[in-house]
Each structure stands twice: as structure tokens, then as C-alpha cells.
KEDREN-909098 format. One line per 8 residues: number of its first residue (from 1); their letters; for each residue x, y, z of N, C-alpha, C. Coordinates in nm, 2 decimals, padded with zeros to 4 digits. Each point is the difference from the previous one (the first is absolute). Layout:
% KEDREN-909098
NUM) A) X/Y/Z/X/Y/Z/X/Y/Z | ...
***
This chain:
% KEDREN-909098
1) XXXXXXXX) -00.62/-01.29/-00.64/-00.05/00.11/00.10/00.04/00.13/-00.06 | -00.05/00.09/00.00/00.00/00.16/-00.07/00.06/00.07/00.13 | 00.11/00.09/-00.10/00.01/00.13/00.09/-00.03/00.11/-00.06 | -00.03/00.06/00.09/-00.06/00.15/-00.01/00.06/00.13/00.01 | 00.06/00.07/-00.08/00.11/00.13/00.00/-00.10/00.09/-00.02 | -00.05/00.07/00.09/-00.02/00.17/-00.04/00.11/00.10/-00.02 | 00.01/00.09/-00.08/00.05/00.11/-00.06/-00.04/00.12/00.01 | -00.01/00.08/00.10/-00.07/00.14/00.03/00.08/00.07/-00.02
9) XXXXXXXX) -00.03/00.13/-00.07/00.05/00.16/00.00/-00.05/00.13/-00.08 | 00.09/00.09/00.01/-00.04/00.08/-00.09/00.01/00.00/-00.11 | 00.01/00.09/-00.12/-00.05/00.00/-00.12/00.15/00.04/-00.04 | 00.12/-00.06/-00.09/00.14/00.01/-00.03/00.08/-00.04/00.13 | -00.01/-00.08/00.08/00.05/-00.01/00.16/00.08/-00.12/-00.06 | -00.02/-00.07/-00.09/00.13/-00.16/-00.04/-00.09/-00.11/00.04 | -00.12/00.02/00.04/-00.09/-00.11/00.06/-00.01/-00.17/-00.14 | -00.03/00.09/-00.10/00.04/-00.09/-00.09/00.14/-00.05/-00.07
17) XXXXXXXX) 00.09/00.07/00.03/00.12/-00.05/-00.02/00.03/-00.13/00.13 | -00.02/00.06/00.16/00.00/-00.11/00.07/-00.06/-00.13/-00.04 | -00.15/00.03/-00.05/-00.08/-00.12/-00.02/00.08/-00.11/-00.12 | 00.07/00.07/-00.06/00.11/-00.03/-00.09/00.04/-00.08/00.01 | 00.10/00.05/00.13/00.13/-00.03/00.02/-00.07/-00.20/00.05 | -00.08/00.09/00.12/-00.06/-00.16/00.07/-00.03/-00.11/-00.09 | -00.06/00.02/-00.08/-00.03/-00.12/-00.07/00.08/-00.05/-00.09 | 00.13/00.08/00.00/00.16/-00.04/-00.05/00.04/-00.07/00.10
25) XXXXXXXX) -00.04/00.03/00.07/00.12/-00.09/00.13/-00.11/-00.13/00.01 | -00.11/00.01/-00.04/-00.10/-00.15/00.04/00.05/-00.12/-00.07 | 00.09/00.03/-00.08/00.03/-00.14/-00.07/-00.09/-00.06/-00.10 | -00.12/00.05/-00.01/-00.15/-00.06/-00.05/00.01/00.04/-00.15 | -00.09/-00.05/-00.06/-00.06/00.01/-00.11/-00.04/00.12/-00.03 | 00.02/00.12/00.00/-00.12/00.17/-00.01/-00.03/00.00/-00.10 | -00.15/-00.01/00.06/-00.10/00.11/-00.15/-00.07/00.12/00.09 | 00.07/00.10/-00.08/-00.08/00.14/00.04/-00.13/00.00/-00.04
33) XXXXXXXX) -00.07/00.05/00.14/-00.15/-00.01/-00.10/-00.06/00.18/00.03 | 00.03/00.06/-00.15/00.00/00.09/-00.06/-00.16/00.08/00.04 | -00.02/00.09/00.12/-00.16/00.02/-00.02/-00.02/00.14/-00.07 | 00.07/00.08/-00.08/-00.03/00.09/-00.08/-00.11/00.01/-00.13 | -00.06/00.09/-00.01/-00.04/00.05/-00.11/00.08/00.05/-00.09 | 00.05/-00.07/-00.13/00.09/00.13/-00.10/-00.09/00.09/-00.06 | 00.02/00.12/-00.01/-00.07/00.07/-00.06/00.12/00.10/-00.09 | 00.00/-00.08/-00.13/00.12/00.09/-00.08/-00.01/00.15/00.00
41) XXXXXXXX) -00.09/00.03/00.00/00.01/00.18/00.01/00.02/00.08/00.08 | 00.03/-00.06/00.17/00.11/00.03/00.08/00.13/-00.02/00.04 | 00.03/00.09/-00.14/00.18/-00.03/00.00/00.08/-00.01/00.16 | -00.04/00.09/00.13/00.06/-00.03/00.12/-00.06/-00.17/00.07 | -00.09/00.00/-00.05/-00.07/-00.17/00.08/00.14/-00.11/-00.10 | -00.04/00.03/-00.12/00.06/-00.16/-00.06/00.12/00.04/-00.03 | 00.12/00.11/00.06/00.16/00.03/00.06/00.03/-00.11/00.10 | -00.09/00.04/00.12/00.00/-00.07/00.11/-00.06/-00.15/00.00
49) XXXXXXXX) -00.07/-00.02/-00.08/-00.01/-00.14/-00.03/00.12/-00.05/-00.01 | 00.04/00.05/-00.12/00.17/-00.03/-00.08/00.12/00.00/00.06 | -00.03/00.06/00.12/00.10/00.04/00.11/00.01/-00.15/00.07 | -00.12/-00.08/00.04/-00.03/-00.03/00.08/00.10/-00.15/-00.07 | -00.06/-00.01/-00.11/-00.02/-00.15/-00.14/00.20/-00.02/00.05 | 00.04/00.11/-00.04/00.14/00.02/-00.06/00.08/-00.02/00.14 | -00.06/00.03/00.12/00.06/-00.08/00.13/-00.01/-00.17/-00.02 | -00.07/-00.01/-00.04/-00.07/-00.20/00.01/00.12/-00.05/-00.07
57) XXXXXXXX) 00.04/-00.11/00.09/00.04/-00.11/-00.12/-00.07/-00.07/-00.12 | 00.08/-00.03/-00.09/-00.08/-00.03/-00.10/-00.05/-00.13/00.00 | -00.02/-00.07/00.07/-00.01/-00.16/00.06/-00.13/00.03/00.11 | -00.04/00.07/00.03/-00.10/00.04/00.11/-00.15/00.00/-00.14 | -00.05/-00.10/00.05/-00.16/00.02/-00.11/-00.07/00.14/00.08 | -00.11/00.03/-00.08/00.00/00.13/00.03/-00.23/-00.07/-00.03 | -00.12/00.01/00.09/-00.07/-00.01/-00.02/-00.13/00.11/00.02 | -00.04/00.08/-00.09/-00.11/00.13/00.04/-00.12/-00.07/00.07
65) XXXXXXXX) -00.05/00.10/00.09/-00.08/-00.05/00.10/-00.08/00.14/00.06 | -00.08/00.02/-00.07/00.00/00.12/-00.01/-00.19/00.03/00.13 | -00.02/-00.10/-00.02/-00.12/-00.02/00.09/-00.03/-00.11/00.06 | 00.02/-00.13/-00.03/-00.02/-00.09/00.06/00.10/-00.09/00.06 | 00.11/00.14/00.12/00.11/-00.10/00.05/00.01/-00.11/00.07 | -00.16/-00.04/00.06/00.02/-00.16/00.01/00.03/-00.09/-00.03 | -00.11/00.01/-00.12/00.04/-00.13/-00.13/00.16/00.00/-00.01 | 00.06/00.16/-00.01/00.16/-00.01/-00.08/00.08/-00.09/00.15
73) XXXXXXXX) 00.00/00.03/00.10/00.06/-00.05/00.09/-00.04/-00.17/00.06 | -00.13/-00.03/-00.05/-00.03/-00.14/00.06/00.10/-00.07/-00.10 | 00.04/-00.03/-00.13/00.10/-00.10/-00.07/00.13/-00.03/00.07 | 00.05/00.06/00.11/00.09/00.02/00.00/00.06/-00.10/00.09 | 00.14/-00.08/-00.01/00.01/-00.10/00.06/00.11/00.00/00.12 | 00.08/-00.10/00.02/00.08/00.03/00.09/00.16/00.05/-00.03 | 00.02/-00.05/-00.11/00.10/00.05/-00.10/-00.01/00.15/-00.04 | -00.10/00.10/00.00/-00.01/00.08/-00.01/00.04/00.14/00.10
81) XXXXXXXX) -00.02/00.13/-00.08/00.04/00.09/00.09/-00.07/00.08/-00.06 | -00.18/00.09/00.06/-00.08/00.10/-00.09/00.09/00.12/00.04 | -00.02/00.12/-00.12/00.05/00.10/00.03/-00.12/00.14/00.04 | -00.09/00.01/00.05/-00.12/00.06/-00.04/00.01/00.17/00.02 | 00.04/00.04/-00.14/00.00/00.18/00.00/-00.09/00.09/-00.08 | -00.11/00.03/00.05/-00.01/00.05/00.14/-00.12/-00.01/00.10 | -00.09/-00.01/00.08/-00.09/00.03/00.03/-00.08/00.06/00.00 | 00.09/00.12/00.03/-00.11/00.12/00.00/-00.05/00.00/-00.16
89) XXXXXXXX) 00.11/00.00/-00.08/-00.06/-00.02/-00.17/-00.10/-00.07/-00.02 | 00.01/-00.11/00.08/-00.16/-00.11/-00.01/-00.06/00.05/00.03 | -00.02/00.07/00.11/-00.13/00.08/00.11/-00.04/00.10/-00.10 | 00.11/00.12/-00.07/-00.06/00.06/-00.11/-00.08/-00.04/-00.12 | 00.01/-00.12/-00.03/-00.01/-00.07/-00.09/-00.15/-00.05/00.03 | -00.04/-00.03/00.10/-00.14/-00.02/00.03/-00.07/00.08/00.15 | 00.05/00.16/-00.03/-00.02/00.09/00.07/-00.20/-00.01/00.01 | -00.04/-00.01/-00.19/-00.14/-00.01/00.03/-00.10/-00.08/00.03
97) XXXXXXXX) 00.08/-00.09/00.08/-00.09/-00.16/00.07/-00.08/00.09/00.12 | -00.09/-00.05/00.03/-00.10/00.06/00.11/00.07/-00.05/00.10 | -00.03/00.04/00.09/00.09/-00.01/00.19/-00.03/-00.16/00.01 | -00.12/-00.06/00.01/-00.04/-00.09/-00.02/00.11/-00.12/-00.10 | 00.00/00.00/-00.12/00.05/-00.05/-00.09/00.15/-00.01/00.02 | 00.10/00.11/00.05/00.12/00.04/00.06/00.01/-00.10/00.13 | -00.09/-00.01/00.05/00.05/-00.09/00.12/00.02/-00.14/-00.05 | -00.16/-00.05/-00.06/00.04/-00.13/-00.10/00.19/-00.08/-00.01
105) XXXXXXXX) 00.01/00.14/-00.05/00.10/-00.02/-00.11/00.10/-00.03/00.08 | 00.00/00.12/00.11/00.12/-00.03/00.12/00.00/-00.12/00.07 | -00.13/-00.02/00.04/00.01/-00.15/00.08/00.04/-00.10/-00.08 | -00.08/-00.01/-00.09/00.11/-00.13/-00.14/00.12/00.07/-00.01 | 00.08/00.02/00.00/00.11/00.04/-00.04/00.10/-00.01/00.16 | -00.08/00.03/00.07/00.07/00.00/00.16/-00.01/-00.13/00.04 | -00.09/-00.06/-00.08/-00.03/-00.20/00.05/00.14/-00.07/-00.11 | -00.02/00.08/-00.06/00.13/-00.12/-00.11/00.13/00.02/00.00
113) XXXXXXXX) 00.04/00.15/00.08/00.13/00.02/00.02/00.08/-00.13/00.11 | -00.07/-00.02/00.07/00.09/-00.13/00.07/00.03/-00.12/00.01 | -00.16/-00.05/-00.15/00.03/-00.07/-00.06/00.08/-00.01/-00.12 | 00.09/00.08/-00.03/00.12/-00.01/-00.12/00.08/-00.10/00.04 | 00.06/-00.06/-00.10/00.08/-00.10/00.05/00.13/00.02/-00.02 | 00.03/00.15/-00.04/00.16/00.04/-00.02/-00.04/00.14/00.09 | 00.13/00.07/-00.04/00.04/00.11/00.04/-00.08/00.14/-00.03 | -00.07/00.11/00.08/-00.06/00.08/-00.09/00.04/00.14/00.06
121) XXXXXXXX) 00.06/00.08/-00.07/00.05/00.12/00.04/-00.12/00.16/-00.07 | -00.06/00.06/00.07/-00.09/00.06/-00.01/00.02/00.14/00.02 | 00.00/00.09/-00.10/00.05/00.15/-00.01/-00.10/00.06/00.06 | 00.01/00.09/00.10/-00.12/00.06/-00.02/00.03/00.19/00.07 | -00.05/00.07/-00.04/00.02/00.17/-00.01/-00.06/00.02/00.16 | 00.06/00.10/00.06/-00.04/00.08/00.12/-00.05/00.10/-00.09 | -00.16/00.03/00.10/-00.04/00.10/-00.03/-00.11/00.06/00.09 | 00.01/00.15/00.00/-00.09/00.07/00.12/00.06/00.02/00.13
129) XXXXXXXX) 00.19/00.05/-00.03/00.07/00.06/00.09/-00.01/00.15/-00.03 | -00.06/00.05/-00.03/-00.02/00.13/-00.03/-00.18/00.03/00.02 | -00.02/00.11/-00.10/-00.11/00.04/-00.06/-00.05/-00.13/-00.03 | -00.17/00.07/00.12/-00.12/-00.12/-00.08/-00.05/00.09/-00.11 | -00.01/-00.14/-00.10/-00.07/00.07/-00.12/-00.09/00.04/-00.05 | 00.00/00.10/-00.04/-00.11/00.09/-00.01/-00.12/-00.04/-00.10 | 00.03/-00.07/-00.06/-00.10/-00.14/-00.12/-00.06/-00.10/00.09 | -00.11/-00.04/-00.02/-00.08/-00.13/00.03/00.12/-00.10/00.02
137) XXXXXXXX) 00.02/-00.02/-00.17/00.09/-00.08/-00.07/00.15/-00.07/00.07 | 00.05/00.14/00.03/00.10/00.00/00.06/00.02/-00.08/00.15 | -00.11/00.03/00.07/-00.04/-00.06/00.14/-00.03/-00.14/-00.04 | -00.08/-00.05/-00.07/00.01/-00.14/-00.04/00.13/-00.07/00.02 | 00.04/00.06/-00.12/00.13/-00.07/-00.04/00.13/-00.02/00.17 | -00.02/00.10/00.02/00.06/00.03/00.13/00.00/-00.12/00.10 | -00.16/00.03/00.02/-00.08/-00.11/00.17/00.01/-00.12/-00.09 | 00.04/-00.05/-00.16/00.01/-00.14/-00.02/00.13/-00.03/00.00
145) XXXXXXXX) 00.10/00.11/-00.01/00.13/-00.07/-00.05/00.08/-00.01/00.17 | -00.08/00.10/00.10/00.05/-00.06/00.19/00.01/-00.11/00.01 | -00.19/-00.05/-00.02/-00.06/-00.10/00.05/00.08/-00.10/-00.06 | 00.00/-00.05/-00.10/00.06/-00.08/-00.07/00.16/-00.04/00.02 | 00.04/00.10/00.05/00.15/-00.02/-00.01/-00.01/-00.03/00.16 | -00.06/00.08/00.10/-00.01/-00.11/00.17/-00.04/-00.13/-00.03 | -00.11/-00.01/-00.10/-00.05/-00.18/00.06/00.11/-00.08/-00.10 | 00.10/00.07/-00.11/00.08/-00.11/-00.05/00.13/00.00/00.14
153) XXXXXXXX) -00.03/00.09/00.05/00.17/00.05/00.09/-00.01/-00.07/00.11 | -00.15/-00.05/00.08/-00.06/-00.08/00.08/00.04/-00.16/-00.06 | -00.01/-00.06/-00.09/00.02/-00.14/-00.05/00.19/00.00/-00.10 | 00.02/00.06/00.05/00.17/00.04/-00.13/00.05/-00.08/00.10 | 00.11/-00.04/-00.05/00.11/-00.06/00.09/00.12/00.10/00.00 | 00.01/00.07/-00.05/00.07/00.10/00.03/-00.06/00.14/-00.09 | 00.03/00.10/00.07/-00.06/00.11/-00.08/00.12/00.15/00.03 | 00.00/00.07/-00.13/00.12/00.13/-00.01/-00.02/00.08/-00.03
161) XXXXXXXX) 00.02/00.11/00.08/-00.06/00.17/-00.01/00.17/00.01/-00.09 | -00.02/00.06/-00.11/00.11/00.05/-00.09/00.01/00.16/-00.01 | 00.07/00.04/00.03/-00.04/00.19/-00.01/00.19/00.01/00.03 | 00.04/00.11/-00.08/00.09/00.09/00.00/00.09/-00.13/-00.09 | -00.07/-00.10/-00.08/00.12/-00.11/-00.02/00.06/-00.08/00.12 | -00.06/-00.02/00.07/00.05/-00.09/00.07/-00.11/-00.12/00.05 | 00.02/-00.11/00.04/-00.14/-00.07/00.05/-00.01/-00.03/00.14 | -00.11/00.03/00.08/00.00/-00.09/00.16/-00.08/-00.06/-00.04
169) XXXXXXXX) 00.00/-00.08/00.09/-00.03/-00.17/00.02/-00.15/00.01/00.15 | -00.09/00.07/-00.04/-00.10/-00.01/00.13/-00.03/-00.08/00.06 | 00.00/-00.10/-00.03/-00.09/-00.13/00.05/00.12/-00.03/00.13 | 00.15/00.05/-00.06/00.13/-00.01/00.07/00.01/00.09/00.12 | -00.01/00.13/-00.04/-00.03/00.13/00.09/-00.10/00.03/00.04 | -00.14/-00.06/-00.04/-00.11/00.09/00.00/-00.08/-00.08/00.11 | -00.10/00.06/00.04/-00.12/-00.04/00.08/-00.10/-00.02/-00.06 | -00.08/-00.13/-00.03/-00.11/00.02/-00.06/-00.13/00.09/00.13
177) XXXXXXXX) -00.10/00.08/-00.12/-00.07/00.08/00.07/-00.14/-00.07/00.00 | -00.10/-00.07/00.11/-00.06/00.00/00.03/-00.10/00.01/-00.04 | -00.14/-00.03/-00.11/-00.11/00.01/-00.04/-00.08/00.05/00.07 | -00.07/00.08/00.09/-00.10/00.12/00.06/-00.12/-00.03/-00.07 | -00.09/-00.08/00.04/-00.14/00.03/-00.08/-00.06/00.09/00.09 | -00.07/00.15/-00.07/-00.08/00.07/00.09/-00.10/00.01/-00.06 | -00.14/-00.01/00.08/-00.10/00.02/-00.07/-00.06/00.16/-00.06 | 00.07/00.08/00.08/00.01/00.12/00.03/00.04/00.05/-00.19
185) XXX) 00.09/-00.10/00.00/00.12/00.05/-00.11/00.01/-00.10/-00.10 | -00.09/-00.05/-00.09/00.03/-00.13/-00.05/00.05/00.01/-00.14 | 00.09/-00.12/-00.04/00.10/00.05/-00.13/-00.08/00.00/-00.14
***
């Protein structure tokens, strides 16, 4: 049987240090599954890569997954513990899939998270507490990385707003909110 950890926050908030820590304490097998792009010529991207490597234990397999995080998550067994960082880097990663194509992906990917047969801990970025963005692009990336992060936060067995370094536990304190279809207003 799979569990489901979401990891929500802001951007330097420890959300991935927590996601860390969790899959330290799972006792399981961890393979991080790595969804970055390296791109050597951004000396600040591949610091923070290295930031990231040099927290890991060295016993943690490490698997890139850079578009097709299905496939990387369906192997996974009961002995296991996925590490999946980050989301939103996936969602950037196939920012230029059509609206159409983007759901695809979400529904497969929303269908096989509960079929994992281990543990799966899922990073994923807040974003659009501020300024809407003034880019197309930006608004995409945005109304995909909400949506995505409610319907995993809807099926998670537990899910955690991380902000200021600390984690709550929502599922613990929180109210789930209600789906509203309006025709008036459709998503």
C-alpha cells in the first residue's frame, strides 16, 4: 500500500530539508528522484544542486526524471521510499505541453500515485501569494503548480505547509476546502 507525503512551501523555507529529514525517518530504501535540468552555465542553478547532493546520504540512489515522473515512480516497491524534488521543476520542465497534453500527463501521474507500492514524498513550491504574473508563461506555470499541488493534497495521506522553517501538518490542522464547480466560473 503507498503513502503519500506532500511537501508545500516557499522558495528557501527547509521544505526540502524536511522532505529529507521524512524519508530519514522512513526506514525505506531512498532514491531521490532528481527532476532538474543541469545546465553547467548556471553557476547559481548547479551550487544549489550541490547544496542539495551534499545534504543526501551517500547510500540514497539518486534517479533524474526530468519529464516522465510516472514511469520514474511506477518501479517502486514496498521496500522503498521515492524522494520526488521538485514539482514545480517538472511542471517547468514541460511548461510547453498544450493545456490539453498537461492534463494527460496529470491524470496519469494522479492515477499511479496511489498505486506505488512504497512510500512517496513529493516537493512541491507555493506559488502566486503575491504578484500575478505579468507573463503568459508565468500564469501557466502558476494555475499548474496550485492545481497540481490541491489534487496531490486531496489524495496525500498527509500533507505540510513548511514556511519560516518549521512544518504544519494540514491534513492535522487543516480543513479540506470544498471543490465549487461554477459554470459561471469554470477552471
Amino acid at each position: 500500500m503507498s503513502k503519500i507525503i506532500l511537501v508545500t512551501g516557499a522558495a528557501s523555507s527547509g521544505k526540502s530539508e524536511w522532505a529529507e529529514f521524512l524519508a530519514m525517518e522512513s526506514e525505506k530504501a531512498v532514491t531521490y528522484v532528481a527532476t532538474a535540468q543541469v545546465d553547467e552555465t548556471d553557476v547559481e542553478w548547479v551550487a544549489k544542486i550541490a547544496k542539495h547532493r551534499c545534504r543526501r546520504p551517500q547510500h540514497w540512489q539518486t534517479l533524474v526524471a526530468q519529464t516522465d515522473l510516472t514511469a520514474a515512480i511506477s518501479t517502486a516497491t514496498s521496500a522503498d521510499c521515492l524522494l520526488v524534488d521538485s514539482l514545480g521543476t517538472w511542471i517547468a520542465n514541460l511548461i510547453d505541453l498544450s493545456q490539453k497534453d498537461w492534463q494527460k500527463t496529470v491524470e496519469r501521474f494522479l492515477k499511479t500515485l496511489p498505486e506505488v507500492s512504497g512510500e512517496i514524498i513529493l516537493v512541491a513550491e507555493e506559488t502566486g501569494w503575491g504578484v500575478v504574473p505579468a507573463y503568459q508563461i508565468g500564469r501557466i506555470f502558476r494555475d499548474r503548480a496550485g492545481s497540481l499541488s490541491r489534487q496531490i493534497g486531496a489524495i496525500a495521506d498527509t500533507v505540510y505547509l513548511v514556511t519560516g522553517g518549521h512544518a504544519l501538518d494540514l491534513k492535522k490542522f487543516g480543513t479540506p476546502i470544498p471543490h465549487l464547480r461554477s459554470t459561471e466560473f469554470p477552471d
